[in-house]
C-alpha positions in Angstrom: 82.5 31.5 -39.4 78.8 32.4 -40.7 76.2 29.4 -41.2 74.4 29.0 -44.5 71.7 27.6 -45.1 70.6 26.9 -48.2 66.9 27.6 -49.3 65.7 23.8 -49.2 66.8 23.4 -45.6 64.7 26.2 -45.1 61.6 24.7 -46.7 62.4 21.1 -45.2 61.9 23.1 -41.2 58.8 25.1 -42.4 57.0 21.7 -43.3 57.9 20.0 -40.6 57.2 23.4 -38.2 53.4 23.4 -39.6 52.9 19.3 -39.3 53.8 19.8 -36.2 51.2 22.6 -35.4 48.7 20.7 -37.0 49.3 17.7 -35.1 48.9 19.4 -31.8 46.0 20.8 -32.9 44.3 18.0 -34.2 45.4 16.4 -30.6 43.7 19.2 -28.7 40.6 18.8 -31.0 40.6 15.1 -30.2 40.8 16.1 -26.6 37.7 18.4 -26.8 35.7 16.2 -29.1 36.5 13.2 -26.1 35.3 15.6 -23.1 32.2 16.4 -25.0 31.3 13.0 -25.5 32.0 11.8 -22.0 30.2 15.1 -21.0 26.9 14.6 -23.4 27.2 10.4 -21.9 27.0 12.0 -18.4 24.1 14.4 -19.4 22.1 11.5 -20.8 22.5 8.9 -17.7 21.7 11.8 -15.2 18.7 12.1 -17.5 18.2 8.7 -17.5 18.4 8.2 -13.7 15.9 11.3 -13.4 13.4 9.8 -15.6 13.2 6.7 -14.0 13.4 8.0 -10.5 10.3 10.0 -11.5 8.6 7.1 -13.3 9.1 4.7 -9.5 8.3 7.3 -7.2 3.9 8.3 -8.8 1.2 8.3 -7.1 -0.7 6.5 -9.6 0.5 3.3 -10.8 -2.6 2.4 -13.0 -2.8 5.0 -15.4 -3.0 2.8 -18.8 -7.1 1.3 -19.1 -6.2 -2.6 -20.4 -3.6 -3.1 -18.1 -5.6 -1.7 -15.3 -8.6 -3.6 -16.3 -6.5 -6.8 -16.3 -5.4 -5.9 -12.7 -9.0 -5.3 -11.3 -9.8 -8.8 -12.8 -7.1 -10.4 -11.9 -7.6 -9.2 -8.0 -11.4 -9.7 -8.3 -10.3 -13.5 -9.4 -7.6 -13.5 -6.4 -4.9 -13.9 -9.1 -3.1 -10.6 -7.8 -0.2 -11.0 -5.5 -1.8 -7.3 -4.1 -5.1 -6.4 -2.9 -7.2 -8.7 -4.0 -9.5 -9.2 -0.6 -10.5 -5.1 -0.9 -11.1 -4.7 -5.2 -13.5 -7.7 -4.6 -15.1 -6.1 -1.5 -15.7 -2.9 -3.0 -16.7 -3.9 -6.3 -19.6 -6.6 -4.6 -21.0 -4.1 -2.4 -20.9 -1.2 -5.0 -22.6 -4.0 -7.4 -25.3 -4.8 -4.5 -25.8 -0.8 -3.4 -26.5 -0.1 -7.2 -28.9 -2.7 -7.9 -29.6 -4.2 -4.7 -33.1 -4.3 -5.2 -33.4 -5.5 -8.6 -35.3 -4.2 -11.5 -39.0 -3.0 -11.6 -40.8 -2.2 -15.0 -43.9 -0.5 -14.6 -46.4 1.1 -17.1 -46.0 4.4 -18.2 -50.1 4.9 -19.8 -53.0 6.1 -17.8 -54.2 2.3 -16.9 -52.1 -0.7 -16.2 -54.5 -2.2 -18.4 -53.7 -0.3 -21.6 -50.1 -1.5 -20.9 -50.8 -5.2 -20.6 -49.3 -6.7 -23.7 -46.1 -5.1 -23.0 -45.9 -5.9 -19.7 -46.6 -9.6 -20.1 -43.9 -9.7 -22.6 -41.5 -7.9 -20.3 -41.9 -10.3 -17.8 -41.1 -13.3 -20.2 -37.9 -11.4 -21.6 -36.5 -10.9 -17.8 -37.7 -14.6 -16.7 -36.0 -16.1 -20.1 -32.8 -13.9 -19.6 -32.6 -14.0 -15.6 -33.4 -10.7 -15.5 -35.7 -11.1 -12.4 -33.0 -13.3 -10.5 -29.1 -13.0 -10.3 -28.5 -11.3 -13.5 -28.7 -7.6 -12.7 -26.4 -8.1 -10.1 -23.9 -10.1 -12.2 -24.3 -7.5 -14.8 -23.7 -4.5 -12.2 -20.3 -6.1 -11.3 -18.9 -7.0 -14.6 -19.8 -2.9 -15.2 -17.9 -1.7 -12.0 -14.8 -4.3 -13.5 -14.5 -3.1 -17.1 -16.2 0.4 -16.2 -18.8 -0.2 -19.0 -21.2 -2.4 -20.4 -22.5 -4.6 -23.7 -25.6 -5.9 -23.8 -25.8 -8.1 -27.4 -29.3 -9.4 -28.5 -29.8 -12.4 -30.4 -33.1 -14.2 -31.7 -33.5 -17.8 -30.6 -35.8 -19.6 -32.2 -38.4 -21.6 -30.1 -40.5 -23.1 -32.5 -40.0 -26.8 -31.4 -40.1 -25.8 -28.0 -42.3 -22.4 -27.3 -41.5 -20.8 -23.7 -44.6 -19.3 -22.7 -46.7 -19.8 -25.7 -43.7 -17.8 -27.5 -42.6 -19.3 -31.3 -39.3 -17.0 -29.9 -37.5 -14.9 -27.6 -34.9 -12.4 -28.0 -31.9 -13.8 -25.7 -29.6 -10.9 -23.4 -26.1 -11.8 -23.4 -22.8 -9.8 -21.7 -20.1 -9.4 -24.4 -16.6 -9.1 -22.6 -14.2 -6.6 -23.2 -11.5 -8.8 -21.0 -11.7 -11.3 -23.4 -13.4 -9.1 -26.6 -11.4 -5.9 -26.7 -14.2 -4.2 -28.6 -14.2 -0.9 -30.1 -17.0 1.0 -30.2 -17.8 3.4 -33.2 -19.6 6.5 -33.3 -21.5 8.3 -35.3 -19.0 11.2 -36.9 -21.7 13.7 -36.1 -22.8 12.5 -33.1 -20.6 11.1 -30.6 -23.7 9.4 -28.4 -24.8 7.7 -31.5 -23.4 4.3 -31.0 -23.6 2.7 -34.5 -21.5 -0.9 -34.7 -19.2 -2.6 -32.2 -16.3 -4.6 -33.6 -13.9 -6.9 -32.1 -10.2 -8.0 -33.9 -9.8 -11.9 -34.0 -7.7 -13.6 -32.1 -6.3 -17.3 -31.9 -9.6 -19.1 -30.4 -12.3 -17.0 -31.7 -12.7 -14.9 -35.8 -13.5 -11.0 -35.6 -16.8 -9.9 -34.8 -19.1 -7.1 -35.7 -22.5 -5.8 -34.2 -24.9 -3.7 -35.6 -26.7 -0.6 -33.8 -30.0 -2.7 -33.3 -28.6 -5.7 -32.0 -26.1 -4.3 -28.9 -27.0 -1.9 -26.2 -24.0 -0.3 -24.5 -23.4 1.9 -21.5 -20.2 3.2 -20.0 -19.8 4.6 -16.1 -16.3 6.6 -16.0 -14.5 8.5 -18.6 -15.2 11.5 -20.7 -18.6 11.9 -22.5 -16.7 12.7 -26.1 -15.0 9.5 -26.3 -17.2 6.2 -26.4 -14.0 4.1 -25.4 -12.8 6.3 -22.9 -14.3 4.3 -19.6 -12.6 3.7 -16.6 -13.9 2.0 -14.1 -14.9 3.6 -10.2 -12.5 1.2 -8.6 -9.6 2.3 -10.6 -8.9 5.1 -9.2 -7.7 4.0 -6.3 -6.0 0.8 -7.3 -2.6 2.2 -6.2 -4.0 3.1 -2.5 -5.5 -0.4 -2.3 -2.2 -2.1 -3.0 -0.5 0.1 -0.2 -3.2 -0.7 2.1 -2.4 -4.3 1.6 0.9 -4.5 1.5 0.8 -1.9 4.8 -1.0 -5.0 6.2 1.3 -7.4 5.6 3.8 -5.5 7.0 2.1 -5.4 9.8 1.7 -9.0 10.1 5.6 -9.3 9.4 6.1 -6.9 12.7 3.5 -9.1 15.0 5.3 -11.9 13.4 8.8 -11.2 15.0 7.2 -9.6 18.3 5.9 -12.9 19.0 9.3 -14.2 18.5 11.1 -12.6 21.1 14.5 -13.6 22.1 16.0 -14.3 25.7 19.3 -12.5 26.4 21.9 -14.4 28.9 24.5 -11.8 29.8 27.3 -13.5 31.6 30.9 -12.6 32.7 33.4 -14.8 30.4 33.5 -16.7 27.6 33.6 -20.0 30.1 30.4 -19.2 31.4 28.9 -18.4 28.0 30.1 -22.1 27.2 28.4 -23.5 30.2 25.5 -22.2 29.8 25.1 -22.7 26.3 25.2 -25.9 27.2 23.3 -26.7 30.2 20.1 -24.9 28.1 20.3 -27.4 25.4 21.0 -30.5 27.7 17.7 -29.8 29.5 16.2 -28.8 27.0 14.9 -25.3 28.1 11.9 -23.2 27.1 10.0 -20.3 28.3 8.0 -20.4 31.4 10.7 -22.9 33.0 12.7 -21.6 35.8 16.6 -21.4 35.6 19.5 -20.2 38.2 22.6 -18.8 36.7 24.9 -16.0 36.9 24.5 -13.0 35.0 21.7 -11.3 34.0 18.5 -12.5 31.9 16.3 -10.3 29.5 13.8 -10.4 26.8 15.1 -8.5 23.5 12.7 -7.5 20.7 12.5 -5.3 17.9 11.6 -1.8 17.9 8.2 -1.3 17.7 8.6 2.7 16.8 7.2 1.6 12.7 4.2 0.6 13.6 2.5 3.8 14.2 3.3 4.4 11.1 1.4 1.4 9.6 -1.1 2.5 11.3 -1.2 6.0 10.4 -0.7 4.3 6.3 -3.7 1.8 6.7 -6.5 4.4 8.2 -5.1 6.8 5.3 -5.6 4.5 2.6 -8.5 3.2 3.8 -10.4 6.4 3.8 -9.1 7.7 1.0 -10.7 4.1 -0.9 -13.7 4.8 0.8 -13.7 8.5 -0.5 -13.3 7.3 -4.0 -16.0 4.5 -4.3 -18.6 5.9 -1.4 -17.8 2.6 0.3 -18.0 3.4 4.0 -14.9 2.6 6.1 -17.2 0.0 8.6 -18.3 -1.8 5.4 -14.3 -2.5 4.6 -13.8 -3.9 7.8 -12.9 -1.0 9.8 -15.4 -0.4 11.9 -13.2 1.7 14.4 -12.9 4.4 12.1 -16.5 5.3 13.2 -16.9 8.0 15.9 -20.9 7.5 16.7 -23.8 5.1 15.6 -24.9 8.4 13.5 -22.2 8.4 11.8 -22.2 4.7 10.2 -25.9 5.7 9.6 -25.1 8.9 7.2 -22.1 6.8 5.7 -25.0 4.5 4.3 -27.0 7.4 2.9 -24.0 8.7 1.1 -22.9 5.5 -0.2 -26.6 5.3 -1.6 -25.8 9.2 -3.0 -22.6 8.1 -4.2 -24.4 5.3 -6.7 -27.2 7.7 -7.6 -25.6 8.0 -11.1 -24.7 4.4 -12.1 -28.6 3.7 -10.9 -29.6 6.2 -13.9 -27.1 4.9 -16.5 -28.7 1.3 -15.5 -32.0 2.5 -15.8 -31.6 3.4 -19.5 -29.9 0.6 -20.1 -32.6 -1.2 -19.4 -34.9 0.6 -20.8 -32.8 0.7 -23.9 -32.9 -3.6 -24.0 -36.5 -3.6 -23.7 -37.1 -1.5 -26.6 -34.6 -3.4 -28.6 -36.1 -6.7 -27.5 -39.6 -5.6 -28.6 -38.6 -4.2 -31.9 -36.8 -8.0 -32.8 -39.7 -9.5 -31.2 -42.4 -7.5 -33.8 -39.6 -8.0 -36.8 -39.4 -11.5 -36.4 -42.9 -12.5 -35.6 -44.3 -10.1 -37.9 -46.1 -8.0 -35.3 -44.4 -4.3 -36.6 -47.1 -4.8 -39.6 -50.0 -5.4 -37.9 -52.2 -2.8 -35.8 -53.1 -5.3 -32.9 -50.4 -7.1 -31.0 -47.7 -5.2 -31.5 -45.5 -4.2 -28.6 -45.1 -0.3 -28.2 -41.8 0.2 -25.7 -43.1 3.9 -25.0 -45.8 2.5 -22.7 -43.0 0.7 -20.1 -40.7 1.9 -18.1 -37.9 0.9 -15.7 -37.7 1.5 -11.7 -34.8 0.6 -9.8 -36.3 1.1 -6.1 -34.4 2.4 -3.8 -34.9 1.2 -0.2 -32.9 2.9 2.8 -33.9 3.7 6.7 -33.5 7.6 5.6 -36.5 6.8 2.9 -38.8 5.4 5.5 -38.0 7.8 8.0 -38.6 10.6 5.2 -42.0 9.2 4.8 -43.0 8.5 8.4 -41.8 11.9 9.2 -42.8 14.3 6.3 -44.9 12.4 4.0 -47.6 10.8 6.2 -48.5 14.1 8.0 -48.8 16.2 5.1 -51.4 13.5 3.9 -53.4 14.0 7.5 -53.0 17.4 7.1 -54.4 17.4 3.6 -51.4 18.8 1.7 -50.5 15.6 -0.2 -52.9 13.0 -1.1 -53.1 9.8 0.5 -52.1 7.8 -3.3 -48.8 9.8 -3.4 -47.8 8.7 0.2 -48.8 5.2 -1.2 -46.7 5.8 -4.6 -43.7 6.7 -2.5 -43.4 2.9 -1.1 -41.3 1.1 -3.0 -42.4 -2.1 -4.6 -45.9 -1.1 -4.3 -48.4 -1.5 -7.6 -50.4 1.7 -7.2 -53.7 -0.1 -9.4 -53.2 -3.4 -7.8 -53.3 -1.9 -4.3 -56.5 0.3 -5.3 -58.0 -3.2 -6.6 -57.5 -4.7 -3.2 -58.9 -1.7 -1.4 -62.0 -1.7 -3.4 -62.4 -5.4 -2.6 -61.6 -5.2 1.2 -63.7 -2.1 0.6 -66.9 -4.2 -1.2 -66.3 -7.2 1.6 -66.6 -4.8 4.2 -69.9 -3.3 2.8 -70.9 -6.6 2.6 -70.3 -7.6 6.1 -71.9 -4.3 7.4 -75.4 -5.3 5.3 -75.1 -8.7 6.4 -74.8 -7.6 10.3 -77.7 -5.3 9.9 -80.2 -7.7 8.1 -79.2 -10.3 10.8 -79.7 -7.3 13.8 -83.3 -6.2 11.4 -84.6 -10.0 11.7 -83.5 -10.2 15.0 -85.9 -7.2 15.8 -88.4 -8.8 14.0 -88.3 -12.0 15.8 -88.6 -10.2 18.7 -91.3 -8.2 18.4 -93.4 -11.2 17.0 -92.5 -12.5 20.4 -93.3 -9.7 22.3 -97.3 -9.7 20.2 -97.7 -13.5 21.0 -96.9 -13.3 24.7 -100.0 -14.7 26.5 -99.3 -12.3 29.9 -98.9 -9.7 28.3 -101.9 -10.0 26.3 -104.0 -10.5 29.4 -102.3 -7.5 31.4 -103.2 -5.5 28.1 -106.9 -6.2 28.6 -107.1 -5.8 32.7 -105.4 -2.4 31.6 -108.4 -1.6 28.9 
């Protein structure tokens, strides 16, 4: 019997046919559009994981300026949980190598004469300021913390109370950057011409602006293009001076537990476990006491095969902190890192090298305050509009003397027999002594040299009436008178 269909039947199982196709593939594309997302989630954790596996594992740690400034603080303040004994070592003795000796000025004219007004006022500027006691060296280590330096000038008025027959003086003062954040701004033509200095306000104190003639400012790391861009000496190594700490304490850790080393009763049963247990707490035993039992008795530790390694980590670190300041290893404590006396010897001449440069940025920054100081000082006593008594900053100079065996030995060994020889003269040996005033020295010279004279005429007038006195002797000697005529 043959099966019709009719025509809607027909059209009923085509519909139902394509929903059906549809469905699966809309399933399938559901599917796909599921393993690419779990597959793109997978993509971005392994990312993730990389990125902060890379971001753990650097060998610099301190690669932002505020935050690293805040650290060197922090461990020069002994706020740090890391490192804080060898930031303050290195940043006291860079501080004393750099400006151990304090600031000189000297005159730059012909005479020290000609120079005498501005000298006299220098010397009143560094005595009001502290500039001939602890200041330079305070100064030098808040510039190896913050990797630069603002000087600000102010005018304080001492009318009531003159210092040194002064109606004012201009007063030095440090501006922060710890506490300031300043920016400095440059001159858009001219990236050395520092023109203001600005500071945002903040909860205790309102925002602050400086003009060129009233700040001096010097940095001593960073690139020359960018005024801001200063990081300080000790920065650099901030990462090797946490590990060298923490490789200390580690150490101390692994002393700790060798010198807590446990005894080790190894007995036959349980029973005599118990027993003795028990007969070492009833008398109370300790080391050094004497004890009978059965079994064997031995001293258990931990293994010691790490702290080589510590070892190895510490002397790394070290040097490598010492390469980076010019701090010799001796000076950080570690004076077994030296092979020969020579050696610590040459380590001090290159630590004195390794400062060479921050000795020259201080120089013109003092320099640089001086010449700012004098200009105030003629503005506001209204010396820059008279002809006499104004001060004239091109006549000084600064010196920062450097003082070291190698210097001594240089002019013991080279110097002084070039002078005998007649190659140098004997006032450049002289000039090459540090903390020597070439026209006071000449001035006591020419005294001892009058004093002598005098002495020497004095001696040979005394010897001349000796003489005399004796040969008015010899004429009034009765005997020989009367020889004298037996004799005619």
């Amino acid at each position: 019997m043959p099966l019709f269909v009719s025509n809607q039947k027909i059209q009923e199982l085509a519909v139902r046919s394509a929903d059906a196709v549809r469905a699966e593939m809309s399933g399938a594309l559901k599917s796909e559009r599921e393993r690419s997302v779990k597959v793109q989630e997978l993509l971005v954790d392994n990312i993730l994981a990389l990125q902060s596996y890379y971001s753990k594992y650097v060998g610099n740690e301190y690669r932002d300026y505020p935050a690293a400034v805040k650290a060197i603080n922090d461990k020069y303040d002994g706020k740090a949980e890391w490192g804080c004994l060898q930031t303050r070592t290195v940043i006291d003795l860079r501080a004393a190598f750099i400006l151990g000796e304090g600031i000189k000025v000297v005159h730059k004219t012909k005479t020290k004469a000609e120079a005498a007004l501005e000298l006299e006022f220098c010397a009143d500027l560094f005595a009001y300021n502290e500039l001939d006691a602890e200041m330079p060296q305070e100064l030098a280590k808040e510039g190896e913390i913050e990797g630069k330096v603002a000087l600000r000038l102010f005018w304080d008025d001492l009318k009531a109370d003159p210092f040194r027959n002064r109606p004012g003086m201009p007063s030095v003062r440090f501006l922060s950057w710890t506490q300031k954040k300043y920016t400095v701004h440059a001159n858009k033509d001219d990236y050395l011409w520092y023109e203001k200095l600005t500071w945002p306000a903040t909860s205790t104190s309102p925002e602050g602006r400086v003009l060129e003639e009233e700040f001096i400012y010097k940095k001593f790391g960073g690139r020359l293009h960018d005024p801001n861009d200063a990081q300080p000496k000790v920065m650099n190594c901030l990462t090797q001076i946490d590990r060298l700490d923490r490789a200390l304490r580690d150490l101390r850790e692994i002393n700790h537990l060798f010198a807590s080393q446990t005894p080790d009763f190894q007995v036959d049963s349980p029973q005599q476990a118990a027993a003795l247990l028990q007969w070492i707490e009833d008398t109370n035993w300790k080391f050094g006491k004497a004890i009978v039992h059965i079994g064997t008795f031995s001293i258990k530790g931990p293994d010691t095969s790490g702290v080589a390694n510590l070892d190895k980590e510490i002397e790394t670190n070290t040097k490598l902190i010492s390469g980076t300041t010019g701090i010799p290893s001796h000076f950080l404590g570690y004076i077994d890192l030296l092979s020969t006396r020579a050696t610590g010897d040459n380590t001090r001449e290159l630590v004195m090298a390794s400062t060479t440069r921050e000795r020259s940025i201080w120089k013109g920054a003092y320099e640089e305050v001086i010449a700012k100081a004098m200009a105030m000082y003629n503005a506001q006593t209204g010396a820059s509009q008279k002809s006499v008594g104004k001060l004239d900053p091109e006549k000084v100079g600064v010196e920062i003397p450097l003082i070291s065996e190698e210097h001594w030995r240089h002019i013991a060994t080279v110097l002084i027999p070039a002078q005998i020889a007649g190659i140098i003269s004997k006032e450049y040996v002289a000039s090459q002594i540090p903390n020597i005033d070439m026209e006071e020295e000449a001035s006591r010279q020419q005294l001892a040299e009058q004093n002598e004279l005098k002495s020497a005429q004095a001696e040979l007038e005394q010897m001349r009436k000796e003489r005399f006195e004796n040969r008015g002797a010899e004429k009034g000697d009765p005997n020989e008178e009367e020889d004298g005529q037996n004799a005619g």
